[in-house]
C-alpha positions in Angstrom: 0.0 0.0 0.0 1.1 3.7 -0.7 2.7 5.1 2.4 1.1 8.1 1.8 -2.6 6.4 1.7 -1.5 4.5 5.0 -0.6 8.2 6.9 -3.9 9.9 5.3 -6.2 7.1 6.6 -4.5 6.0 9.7 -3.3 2.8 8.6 0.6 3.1 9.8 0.3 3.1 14.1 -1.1 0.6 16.0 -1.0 1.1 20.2 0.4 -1.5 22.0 -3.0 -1.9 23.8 -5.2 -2.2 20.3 -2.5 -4.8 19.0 -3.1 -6.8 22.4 -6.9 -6.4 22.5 -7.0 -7.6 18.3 -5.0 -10.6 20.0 -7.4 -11.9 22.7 -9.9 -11.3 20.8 -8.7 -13.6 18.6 -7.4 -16.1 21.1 -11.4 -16.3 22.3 -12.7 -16.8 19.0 -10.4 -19.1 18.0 -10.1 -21.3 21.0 -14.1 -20.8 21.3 -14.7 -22.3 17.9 -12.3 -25.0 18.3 -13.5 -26.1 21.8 -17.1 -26.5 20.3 -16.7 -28.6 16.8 -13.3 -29.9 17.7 -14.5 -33.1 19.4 -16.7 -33.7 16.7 -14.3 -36.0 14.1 -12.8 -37.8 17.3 -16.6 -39.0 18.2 -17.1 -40.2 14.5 -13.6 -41.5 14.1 -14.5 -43.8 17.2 -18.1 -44.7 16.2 -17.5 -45.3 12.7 -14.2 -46.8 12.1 -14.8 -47.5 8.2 -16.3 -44.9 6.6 -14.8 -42.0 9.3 -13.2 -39.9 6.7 -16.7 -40.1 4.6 -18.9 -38.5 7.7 -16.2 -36.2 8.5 -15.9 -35.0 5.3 -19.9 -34.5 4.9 -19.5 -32.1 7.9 -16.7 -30.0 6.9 -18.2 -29.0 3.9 -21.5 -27.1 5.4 -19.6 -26.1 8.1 -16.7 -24.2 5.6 -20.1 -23.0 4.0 -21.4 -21.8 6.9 -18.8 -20.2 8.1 -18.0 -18.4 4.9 -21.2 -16.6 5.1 -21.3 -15.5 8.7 -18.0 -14.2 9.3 -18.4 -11.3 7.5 -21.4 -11.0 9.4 -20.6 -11.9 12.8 -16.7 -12.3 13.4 -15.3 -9.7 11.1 -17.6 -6.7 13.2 -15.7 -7.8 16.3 -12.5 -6.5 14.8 -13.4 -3.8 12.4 -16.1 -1.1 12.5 -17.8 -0.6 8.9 -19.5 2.8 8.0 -21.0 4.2 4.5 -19.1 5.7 2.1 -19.2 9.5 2.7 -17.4 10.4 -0.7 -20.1 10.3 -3.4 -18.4 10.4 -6.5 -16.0 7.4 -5.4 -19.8 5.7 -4.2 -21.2 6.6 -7.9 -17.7 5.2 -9.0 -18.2 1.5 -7.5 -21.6 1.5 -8.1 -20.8 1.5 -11.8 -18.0 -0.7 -11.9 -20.4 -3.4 -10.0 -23.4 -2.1 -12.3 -21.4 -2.8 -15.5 -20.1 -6.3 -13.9 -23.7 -7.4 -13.3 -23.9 -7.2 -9.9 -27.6 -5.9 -9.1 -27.8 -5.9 -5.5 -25.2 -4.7 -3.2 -24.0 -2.8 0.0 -21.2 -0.2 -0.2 -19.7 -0.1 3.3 -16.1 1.6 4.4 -13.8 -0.7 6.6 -12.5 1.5 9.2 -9.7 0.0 11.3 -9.1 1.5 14.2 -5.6 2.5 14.7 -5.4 4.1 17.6 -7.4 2.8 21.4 
């Protein structure tokens, strides 16, 4: 990224205290998601000793789905705060490009990282 861009927006400092919050926040998540499907595959490798990596694989699949749809939605918020665009012409700008790609419906947000706490 330019280094100018990074100084306009913010982008280049990060307090010691946002860096650490960013990291147990993500120690939480992580070890929270693990902790509840984690025990999963060892209860189907132990039940069904044939066909385990079948059944396993069935459940990844919607769960990778799943997931890939309500991160944005859920997880991503926890770290980043998203706002409209206040710039018009840049909005006018993306709304053709996704106009002219085909997308119809859509939601034009700004990811606003937080930089300083």
């Amino acid at each position: 990224m330019n280094k100018k861009l990074q100084n306009k927006y913010g982008l280049t400092y990060q307090s010691f205290l946002r860096w650490f919050e960013l990291n147990i926040k993500g120690f939480v998540i992580n070890n929270l998601i693990i902790s509840l499907f984690l025990w999963v595959p060892y209860i189907i490798i132990y039940k069904l000793t044939e066909t385990w990596w079948f059944k396993i694989a069935l459940i990844i699949i919607p769960f990778t789905i799943f997931t890939t749809f309500i991160s944005p939605l859920v997880i991503d918020p926890i770290f980043n705060e998203y706002t409209s665009i206040e710039d018009d012409r840049l909005c006018q700008q993306i709304e053709g490009l996704l106009s002219k790609a085909g997308v119809e419906e859509f939601l034009i947000l700004y990811l606003v990282y937080r930089s300083a706490t």
